[in-house]
C-alpha positions in Angstrom: 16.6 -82.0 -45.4 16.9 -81.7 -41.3 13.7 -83.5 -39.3 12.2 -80.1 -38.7 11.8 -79.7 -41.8 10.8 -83.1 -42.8 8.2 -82.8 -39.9 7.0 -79.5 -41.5 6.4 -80.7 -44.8 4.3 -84.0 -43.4 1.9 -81.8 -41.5 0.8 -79.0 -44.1 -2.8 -79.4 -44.4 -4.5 -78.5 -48.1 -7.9 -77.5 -48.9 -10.3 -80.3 -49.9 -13.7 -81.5 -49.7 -14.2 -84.7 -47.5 -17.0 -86.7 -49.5 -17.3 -89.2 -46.6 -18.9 -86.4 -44.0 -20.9 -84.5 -46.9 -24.5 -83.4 -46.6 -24.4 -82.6 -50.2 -20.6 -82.3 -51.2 -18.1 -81.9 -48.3 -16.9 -78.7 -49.0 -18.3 -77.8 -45.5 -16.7 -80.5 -43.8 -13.2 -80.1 -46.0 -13.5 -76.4 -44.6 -14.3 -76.9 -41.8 -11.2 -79.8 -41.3 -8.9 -77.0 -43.1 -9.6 -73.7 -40.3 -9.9 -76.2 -37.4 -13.3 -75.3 -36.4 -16.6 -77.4 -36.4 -18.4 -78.4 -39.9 -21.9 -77.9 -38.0 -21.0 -74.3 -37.7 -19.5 -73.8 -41.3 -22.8 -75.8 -41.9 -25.1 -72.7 -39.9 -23.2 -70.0 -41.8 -23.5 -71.2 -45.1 -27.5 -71.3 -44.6 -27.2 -67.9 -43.0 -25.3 -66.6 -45.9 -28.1 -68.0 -48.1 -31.1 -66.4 -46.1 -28.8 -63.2 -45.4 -30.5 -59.5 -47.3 -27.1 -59.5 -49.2 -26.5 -59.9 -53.1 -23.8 -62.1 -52.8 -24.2 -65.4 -54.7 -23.2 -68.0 -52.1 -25.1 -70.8 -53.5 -22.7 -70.4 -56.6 -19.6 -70.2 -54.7 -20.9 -73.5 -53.0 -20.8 -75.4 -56.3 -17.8 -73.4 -57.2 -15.6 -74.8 -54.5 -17.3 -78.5 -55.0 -15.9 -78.2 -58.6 -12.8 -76.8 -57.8 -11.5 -78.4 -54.4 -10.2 -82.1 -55.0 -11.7 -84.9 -52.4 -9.4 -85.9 -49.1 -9.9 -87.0 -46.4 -10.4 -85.4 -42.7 -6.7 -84.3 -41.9 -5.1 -86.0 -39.0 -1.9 -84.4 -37.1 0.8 -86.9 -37.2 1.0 -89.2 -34.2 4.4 -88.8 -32.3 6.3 -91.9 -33.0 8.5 -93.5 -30.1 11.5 -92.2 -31.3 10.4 -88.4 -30.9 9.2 -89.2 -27.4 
């Protein structure tokens, strides 16, 4: 296994709630950690989704993914250490 590869493997991010920055049970943060983006907006469109004229059952798919994803923590790129400097 070369270092790119290595490097690769240390860095893959996975899907996961993040319990310590829940409002109710992190899967807005653990998305929001996963695309890159900010949990306050995943946050605003998950209440907009609620409130939106559509039939689509996003309170369900809330405590679906709750259920389903496994708690982490907020995913942190890997620091460059001296030697890849």
């Amino acid at each position: 296994m070369n270092k790119e590869t290595n490097n690769k493997a240390m860095t893959t991010k996975q899907l996961h709630r993040i319990p310590s920055e829940s409002v109710l049970g992190g899967v807005a943060a653990g998305l929001a950690d996963y695309f890159g983006i900010d949990k306050v907006l995943v946050r605003v469109i998950f209440i907009l989704l609620v409130f939106a004229p559509i039939p689509f059952p996003v309170v369900l798919v809330y405590f679906i993914l709750w259920i389903v994803m496994p708690k982490g923590e907020r995913f942190l790129p890997a620091q460059p250490t001296k030697q890849q400097v």
